[in-house]
C-alpha positions in Angstrom: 89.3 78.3 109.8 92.8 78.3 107.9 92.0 81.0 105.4 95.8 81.1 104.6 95.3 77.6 103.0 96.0 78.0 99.2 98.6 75.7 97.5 100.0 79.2 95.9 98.8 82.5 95.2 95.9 82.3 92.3 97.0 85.0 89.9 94.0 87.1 89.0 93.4 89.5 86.1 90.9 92.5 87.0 89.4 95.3 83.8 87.4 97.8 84.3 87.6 101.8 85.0 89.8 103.3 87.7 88.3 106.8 89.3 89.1 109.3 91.4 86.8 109.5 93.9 86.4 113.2 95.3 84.4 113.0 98.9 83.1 115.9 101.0 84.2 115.3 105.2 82.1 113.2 107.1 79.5 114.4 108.1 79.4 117.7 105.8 77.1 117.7 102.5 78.7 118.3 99.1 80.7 121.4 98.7 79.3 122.4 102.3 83.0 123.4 102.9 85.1 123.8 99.6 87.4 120.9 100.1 87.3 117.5 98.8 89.3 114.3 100.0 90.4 112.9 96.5 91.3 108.7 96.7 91.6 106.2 93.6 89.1 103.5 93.2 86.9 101.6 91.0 84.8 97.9 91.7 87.4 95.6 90.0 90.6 98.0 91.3 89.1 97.8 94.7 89.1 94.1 94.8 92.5 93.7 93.5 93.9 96.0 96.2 92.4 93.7 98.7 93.2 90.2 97.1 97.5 92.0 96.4 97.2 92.1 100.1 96.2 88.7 100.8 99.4 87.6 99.3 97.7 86.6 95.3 99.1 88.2 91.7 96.9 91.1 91.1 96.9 92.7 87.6 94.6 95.7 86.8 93.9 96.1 82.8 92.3 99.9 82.4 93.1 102.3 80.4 94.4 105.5 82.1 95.2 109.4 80.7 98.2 110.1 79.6 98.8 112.4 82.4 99.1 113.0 86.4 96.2 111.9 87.2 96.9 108.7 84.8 100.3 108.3 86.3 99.2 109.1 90.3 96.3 106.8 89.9 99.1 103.9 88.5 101.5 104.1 91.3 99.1 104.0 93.8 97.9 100.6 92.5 101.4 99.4 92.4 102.4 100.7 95.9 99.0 98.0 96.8 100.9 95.7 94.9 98.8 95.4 91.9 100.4 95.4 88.4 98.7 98.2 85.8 99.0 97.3 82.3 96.7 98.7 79.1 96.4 102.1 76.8 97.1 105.7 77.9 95.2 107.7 75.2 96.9 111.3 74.9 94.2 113.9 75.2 91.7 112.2 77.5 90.7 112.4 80.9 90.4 110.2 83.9 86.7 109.2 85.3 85.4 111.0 88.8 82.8 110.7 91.3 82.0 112.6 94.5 80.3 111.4 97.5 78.4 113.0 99.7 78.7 111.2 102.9 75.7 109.6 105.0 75.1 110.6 108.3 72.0 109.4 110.8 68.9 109.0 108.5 70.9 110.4 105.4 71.8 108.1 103.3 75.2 109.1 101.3 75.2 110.0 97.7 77.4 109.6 95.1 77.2 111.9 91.5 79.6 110.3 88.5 81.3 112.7 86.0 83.1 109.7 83.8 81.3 110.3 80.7 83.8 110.3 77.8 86.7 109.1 80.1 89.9 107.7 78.2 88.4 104.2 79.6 85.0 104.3 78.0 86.2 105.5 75.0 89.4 103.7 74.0 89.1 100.7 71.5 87.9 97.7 72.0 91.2 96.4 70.0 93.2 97.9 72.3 93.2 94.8 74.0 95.0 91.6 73.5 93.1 89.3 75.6 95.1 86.0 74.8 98.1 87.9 75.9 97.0 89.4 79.0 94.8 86.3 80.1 97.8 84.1 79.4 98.6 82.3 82.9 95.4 83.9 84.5 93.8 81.8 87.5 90.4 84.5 87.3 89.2 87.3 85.4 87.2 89.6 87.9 84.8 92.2 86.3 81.7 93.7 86.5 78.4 94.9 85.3 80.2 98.4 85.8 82.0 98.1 82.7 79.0 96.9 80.3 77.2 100.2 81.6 79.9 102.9 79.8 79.8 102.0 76.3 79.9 100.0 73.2 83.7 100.1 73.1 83.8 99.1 76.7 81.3 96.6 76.5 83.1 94.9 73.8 86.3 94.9 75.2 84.3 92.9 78.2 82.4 90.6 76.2 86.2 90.1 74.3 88.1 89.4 77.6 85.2 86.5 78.7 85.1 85.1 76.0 89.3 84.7 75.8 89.0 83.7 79.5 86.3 81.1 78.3 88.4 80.0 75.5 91.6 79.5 78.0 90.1 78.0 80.5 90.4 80.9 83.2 88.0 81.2 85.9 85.1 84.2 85.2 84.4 86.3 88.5 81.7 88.7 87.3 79.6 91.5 90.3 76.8 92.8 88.3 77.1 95.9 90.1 73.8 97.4 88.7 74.2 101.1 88.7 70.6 102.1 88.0 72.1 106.0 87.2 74.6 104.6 84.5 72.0 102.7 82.8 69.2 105.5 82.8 66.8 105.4 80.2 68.2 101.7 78.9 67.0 99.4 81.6 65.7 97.0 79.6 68.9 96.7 77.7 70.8 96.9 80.9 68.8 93.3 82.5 69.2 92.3 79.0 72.9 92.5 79.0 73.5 91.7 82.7 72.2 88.1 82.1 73.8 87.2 78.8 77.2 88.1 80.9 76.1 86.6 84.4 75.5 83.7 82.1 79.2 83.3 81.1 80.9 83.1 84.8 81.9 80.9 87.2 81.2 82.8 90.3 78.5 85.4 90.2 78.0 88.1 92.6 73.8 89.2 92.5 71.3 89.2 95.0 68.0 88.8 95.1 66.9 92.0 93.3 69.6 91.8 90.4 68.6 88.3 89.6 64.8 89.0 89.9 65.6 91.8 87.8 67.5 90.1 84.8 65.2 87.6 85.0 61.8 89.1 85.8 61.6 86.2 89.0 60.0 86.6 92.0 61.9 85.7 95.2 60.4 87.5 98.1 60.3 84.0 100.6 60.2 85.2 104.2 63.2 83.4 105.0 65.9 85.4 103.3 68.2 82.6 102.8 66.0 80.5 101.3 64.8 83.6 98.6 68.5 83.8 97.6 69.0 80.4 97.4 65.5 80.4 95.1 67.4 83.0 93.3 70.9 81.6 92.9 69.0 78.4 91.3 67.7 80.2 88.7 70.6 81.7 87.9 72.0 78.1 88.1 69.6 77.0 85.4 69.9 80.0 83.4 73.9 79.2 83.5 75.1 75.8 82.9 78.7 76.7 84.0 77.6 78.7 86.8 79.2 77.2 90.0 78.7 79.7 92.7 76.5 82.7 93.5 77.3 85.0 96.2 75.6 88.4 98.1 75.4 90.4 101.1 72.3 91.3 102.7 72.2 94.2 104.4 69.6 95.7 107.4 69.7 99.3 107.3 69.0 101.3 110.4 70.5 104.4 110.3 73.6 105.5 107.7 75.8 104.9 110.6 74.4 101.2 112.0 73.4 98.0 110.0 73.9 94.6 110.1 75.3 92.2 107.5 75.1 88.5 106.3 77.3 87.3 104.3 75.9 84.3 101.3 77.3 82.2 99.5 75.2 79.6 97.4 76.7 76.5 95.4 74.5 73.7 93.7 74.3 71.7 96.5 72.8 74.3 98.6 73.4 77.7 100.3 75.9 78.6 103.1 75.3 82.4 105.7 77.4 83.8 107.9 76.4 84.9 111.1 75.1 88.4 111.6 77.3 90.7 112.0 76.5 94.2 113.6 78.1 96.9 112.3 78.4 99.7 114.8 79.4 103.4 113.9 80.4 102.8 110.2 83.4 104.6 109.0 82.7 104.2 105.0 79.9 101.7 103.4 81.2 102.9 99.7 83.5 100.1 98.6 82.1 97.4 101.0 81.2 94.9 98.7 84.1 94.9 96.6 85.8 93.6 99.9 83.1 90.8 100.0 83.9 89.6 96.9 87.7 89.6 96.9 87.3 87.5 100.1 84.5 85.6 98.2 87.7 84.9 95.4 89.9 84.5 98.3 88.1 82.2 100.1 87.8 79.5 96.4 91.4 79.8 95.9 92.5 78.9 99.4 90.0 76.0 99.2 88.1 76.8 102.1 84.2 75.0 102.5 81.1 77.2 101.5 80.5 78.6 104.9 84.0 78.9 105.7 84.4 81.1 102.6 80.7 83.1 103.5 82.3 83.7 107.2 85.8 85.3 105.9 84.3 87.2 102.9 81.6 89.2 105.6 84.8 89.8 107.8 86.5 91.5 104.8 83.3 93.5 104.3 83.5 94.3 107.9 86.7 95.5 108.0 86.2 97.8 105.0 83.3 99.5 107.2 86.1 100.6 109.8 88.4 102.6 107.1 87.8 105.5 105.1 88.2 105.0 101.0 87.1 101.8 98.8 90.2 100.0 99.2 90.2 97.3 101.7 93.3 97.9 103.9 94.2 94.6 105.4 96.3 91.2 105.8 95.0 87.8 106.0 96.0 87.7 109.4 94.0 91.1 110.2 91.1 89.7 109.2 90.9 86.3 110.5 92.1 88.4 114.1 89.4 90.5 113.6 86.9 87.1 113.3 88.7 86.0 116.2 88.0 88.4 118.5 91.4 90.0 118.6 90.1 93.7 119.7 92.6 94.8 121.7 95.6 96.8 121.3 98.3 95.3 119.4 101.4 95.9 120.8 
């Protein structure tokens, strides 16, 4: 497999919230020893961290404090090699969530303090989508976004519909948090869809679909219930051209194996399994997926091709603390190669 095969790098636009992410050390519970490790984060950030260091034009749209923690969280980005652009509101605050950290049988847990952050709350008009979507190969966002609030889900339904308009690509990762959507489910399947609807390349399993559509895809061959799945979303969305997922085996929080899917109209596409031994960090996984899902389109790869790279990105993001995926093209594709030794 050449994954380094793209023409040029695809510039890609990302929007949505950037946290700090405040997590006890493994193995210790929350505030079981008054010390946090604080790193920036956040679905859509995640992804362009990873797709910067792939060698493509990342460009984060958020909106930050006016502040430290605004300005910390900004030059990290850039030192990934990810552009930062949008409003810093004086006054307001930056979003947080701590993780309590997995061990053996216990899964980890993450609590979210991001209520009233300057993201969620900044205008909607803040934005001006036909400026920042000018040039654009994607727009990447997620479901996360739709969950925080009228002015954040407007900005979101704005920014498609300019992509749309301009004829930019429409990455969108449900990402269904059931805690941010508590007490509004029904709106949240409601919402999910109409925006799943609008996007070129989805990222939902089997659950999320069955859950915006109220389908049933519990076929004992787990390929074939996700590809049962990706169809309806195929009908639901006439532009839809791909559909992609992990699916995960769960032992303990420490061992599980993962398949990487990736569905198209013509059919579905797994990578093999892969067994993930002594996991370092599960939390920002699937963001990795999906920037090598991204990756993977851009640099013209076939539909397994692209399945087998994207699971070695989520691989690799299992071996590193933090969400962001840490790694070059060449890492990875060494890493599916076999390459385990030392480098010297």
């Amino acid at each position: 497999m050449n994954a380094t095969a793209a023409t040029r790098a695809a510039r890609v636009v990302g929007f949505g919230e950037v946290l700090l992410r405040l997590a006890a050390p493994p193995p210790t519970l929350l505030l079981q020893e008054m010390r946090l490790e604080a790193t920036f984060c956040g679905a859509e950030a995640n992804v362009l961290v990873a797709l910067g260091g792939f060698g493509h034009e990342a460009r984060m749209i958020t909106a930050l404090p006016d502040n430290p923690l605004g300005a910390a969280a900004i030059r990290t980005l850039r030192g990934f090699g990810v552009a930062v652009a949008g409003p810093r509101p004086a006054g307001s605050r930056l979003g947080l969530f701590f993780l309590q950290p997995g061990a053996m049988t216990r899964p980890s847990a993450i609590t979210y303090d991001r209520a009233g952050s300057a993201f969620a709350t900044v205008a909607a008009q803040a934005y001006d989508w036909p400026t920042i979507l000018a040039g654009a190969d994607w727009l990447f966002v997620s479901g996360i976004t739709a969950a925080l609030g009228d002015q954040a889900l407007a900005a979101l339904r704005a920014a498609i519909a300019t992509a749309r308009g301009l004829g930019v690509k429409v990455a969108f990762d449900t990402n269904f948090r059931p805690t941010l959507w508590q007490g509004r489910e029904t709106l949240a399947a409601e919402v999910l869809l109409e925006l799943s609807c609008q996007a070129d390349l989805l990222f939902a399993g089997r659950r999320a679909i069955a859950m915006m559509t109220g389908g049933v895809f519990d076929q004992v061959d787990p390929d074939a219930g996700f590809l049962a799945a990706a169809n309806r979303m195929f009908e639901c969305a006439p532009g839809l051209q791909h559909v992609a997922a992990t699916r995960r085996t769960v032992y303990s929080t420490d061992r599980q194996d993962l398949v990487g899917l990736l569905a198209d109209r013509t059919g579905v596409s797994a990578s093999p399994v892969i067994a993930l031994e002594n996991i370092v960090d599960r939390v920002g996984t699937g963001d990795a997926f999906a920037a090598g899902i991204v990756h993977g389109l851009a640099a013209g790869l076939d539909r397994r091709e692209i399945a087998c790279f994207a699971a070695a990105c989520a691989q690799w993001a299992h071996s590193v603390p933090g969400d962001f995926l840490r790694a070059s093209l060449a890492e990875i594709v060494g890493s599916m190669n076999g390459n385990f030794d030392v480098s010297r």
